[in-house]
C-alpha distance (Angstrom), angle and dihedral (degrees) to the residues before:
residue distance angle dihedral
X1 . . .
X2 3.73 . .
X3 4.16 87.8 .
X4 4.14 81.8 56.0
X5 3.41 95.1 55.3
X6 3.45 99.1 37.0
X7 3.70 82.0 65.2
X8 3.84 98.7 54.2
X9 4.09 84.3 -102.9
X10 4.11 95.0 126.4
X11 3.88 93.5 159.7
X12 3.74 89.4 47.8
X13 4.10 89.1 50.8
X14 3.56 95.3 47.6
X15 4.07 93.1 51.7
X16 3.77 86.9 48.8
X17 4.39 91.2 51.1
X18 3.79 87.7 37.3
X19 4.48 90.5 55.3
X20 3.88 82.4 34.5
X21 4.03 89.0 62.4
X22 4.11 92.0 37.6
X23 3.85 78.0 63.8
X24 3.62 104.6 40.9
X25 4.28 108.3 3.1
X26 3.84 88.3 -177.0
X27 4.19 95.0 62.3
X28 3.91 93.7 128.8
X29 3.96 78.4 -167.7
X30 3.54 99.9 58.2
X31 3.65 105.5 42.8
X32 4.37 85.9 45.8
X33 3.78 85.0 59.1
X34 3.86 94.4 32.8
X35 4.09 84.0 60.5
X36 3.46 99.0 37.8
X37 3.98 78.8 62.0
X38 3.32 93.3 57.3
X39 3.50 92.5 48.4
X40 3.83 99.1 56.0
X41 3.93 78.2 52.9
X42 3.98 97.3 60.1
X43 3.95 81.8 -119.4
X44 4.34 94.7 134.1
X45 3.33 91.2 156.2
X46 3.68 98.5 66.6
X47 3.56 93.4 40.8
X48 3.46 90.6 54.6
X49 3.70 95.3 59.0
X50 4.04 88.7 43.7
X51 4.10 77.1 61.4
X52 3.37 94.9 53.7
X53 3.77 94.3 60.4
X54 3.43 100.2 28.8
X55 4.32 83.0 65.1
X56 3.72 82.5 67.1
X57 4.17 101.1 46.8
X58 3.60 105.5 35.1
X59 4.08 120.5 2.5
X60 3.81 93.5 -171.5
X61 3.25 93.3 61.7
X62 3.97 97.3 39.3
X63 3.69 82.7 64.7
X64 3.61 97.0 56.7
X65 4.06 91.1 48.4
X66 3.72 92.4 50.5
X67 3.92 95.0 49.8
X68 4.03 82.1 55.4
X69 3.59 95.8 46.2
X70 4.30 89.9 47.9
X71 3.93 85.2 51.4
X72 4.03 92.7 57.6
X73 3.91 97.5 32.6
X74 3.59 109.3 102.9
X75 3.67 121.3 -122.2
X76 3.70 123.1 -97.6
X77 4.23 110.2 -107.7
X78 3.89 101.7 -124.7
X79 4.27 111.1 -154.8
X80 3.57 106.0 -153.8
X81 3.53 113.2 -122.9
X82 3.98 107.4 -100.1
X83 3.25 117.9 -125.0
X84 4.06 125.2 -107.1
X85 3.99 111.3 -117.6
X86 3.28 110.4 -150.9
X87 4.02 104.4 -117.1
X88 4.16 118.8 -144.6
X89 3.89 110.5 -114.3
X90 4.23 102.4 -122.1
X91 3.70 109.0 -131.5
């Protein structure tokens, strides 16, 4: 995979991870580069799930994807909360 991307052939590295993990699903390796892939290609939500099950096969590494993921998620948009007017009773 890695000689794939190297090359600037993405879908070709991402086959090659993908048959990697039909071989051996619990390569903490392969799915770190796998969603680092996906990351390069704005695709967060498949890297998040690589996350989510590379927690379970290698931690270390789980850490280092999820600092890379919080550096491309977008911030939340905070509204302020408006402020109550005070409204004249009509008599």
């Amino acid at each position: 995979g890695i000689a794939y991307y190297l090359q600037n052939r993405p879908s070709n590295a991402k086959a090659a991870w993908k048959q990697a993990l039909r071989i051996n699903p619990r390569s903490g390796r392969t799915l770190y580069v796998l969603a680092l892939a996906y990351i390069d290609e704005r695709a967060y939500q498949e890297a998040w799930g690589i996350y989510k099950k590379l927690r379970t096969v290698d931690p270390e590494r789980a850490n280092d994807l999820y600092d890379e993921l919080r550096k491309y998620e977008k911030p939340q948009k905070r509204t302020k909360p408006q402020k109550r007017t005070k409204t004249k009773k009509r008599r």
